[in-house]
C-alpha positions as CSV (number, residue, x, y, z in Angstrom):
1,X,102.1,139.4,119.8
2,X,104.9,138.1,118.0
3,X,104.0,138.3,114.5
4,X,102.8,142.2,115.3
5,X,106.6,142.6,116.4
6,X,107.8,140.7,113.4
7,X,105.7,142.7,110.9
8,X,106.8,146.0,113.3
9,X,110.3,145.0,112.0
10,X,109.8,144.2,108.5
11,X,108.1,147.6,108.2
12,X,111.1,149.0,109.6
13,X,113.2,147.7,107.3
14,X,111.2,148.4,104.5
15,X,111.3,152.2,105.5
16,X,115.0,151.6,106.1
17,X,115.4,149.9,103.1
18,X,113.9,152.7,100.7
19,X,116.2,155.4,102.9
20,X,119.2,153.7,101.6
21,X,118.0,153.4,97.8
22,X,117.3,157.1,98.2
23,X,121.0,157.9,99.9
24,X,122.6,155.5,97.1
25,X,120.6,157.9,94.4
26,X,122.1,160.9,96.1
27,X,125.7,159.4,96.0
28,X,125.5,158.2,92.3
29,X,124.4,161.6,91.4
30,X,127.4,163.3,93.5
31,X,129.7,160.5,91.7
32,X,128.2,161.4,88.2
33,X,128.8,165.1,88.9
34,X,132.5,164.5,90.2
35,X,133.4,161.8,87.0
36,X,132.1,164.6,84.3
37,X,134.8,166.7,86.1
38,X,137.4,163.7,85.5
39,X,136.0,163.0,81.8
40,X,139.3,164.6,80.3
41,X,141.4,162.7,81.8
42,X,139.6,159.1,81.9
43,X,137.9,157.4,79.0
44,X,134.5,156.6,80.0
45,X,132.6,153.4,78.8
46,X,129.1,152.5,79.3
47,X,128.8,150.0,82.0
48,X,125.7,147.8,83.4
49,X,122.0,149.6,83.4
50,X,123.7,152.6,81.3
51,X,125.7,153.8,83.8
52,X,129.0,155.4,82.9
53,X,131.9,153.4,84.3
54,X,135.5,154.8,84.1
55,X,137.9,152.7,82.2
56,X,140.6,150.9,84.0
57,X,144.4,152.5,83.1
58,X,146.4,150.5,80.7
59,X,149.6,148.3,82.3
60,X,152.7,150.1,82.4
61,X,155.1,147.5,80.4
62,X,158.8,147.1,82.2
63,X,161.8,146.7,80.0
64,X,163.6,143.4,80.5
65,X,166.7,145.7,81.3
66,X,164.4,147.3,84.0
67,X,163.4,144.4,85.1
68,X,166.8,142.5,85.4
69,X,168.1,145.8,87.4
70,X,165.1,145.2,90.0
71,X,165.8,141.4,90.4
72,X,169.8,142.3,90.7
73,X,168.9,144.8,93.3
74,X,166.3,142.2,94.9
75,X,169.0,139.7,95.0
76,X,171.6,142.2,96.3
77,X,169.1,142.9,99.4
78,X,168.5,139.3,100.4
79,X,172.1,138.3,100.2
80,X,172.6,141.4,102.4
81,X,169.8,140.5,104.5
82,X,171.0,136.8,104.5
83,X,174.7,137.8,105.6
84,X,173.5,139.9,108.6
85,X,171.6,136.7,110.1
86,X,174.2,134.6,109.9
87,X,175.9,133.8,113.3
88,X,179.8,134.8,113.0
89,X,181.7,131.7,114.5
């Protein structure tokens, strides 16, 4: 009796498992659909098994001078921070 209920649930999860692979068909196709729409503003490279993966964005590079006014700023808003917690005697 319980091999019949083990088989039971293995055939269950076949069926289960093939309702997914179906579902996961449906949504790639949806997805393919939608990233056509967003070809012209994404490049598009061929990923694994053919499928058409959408290219990360390039970095954004920060000038030193950007970067020095975000570490002053930083520094200005621990120091800030720092003279707030400090017990006045």
């Amino acid at each position: 009796m319980a091999n019949q209920a083990i088989t039971a649930a293995v055939t269950q999860l076949k069926q289960e498992h093939i309702r997914l692979c179906k579902e996961l068909e449906r949504v790639d196709k949806a997805l393919s659909v939608l990233g056509s729409l967003e070809e012209a503003t994404a490049p598009v490279k061929p990923g694994p098994k053919g499928k058409a993966v959408v290219a990360a964005k390039p970095k954004r590079k920060i000038s030193a001078a950007a970067r020095k006014k975000m570490s002053d700023a930083a520094r200005a808003r621990w120091a800030a921070r720092k003279k707030e917690k400090t017990p006045a005697k």
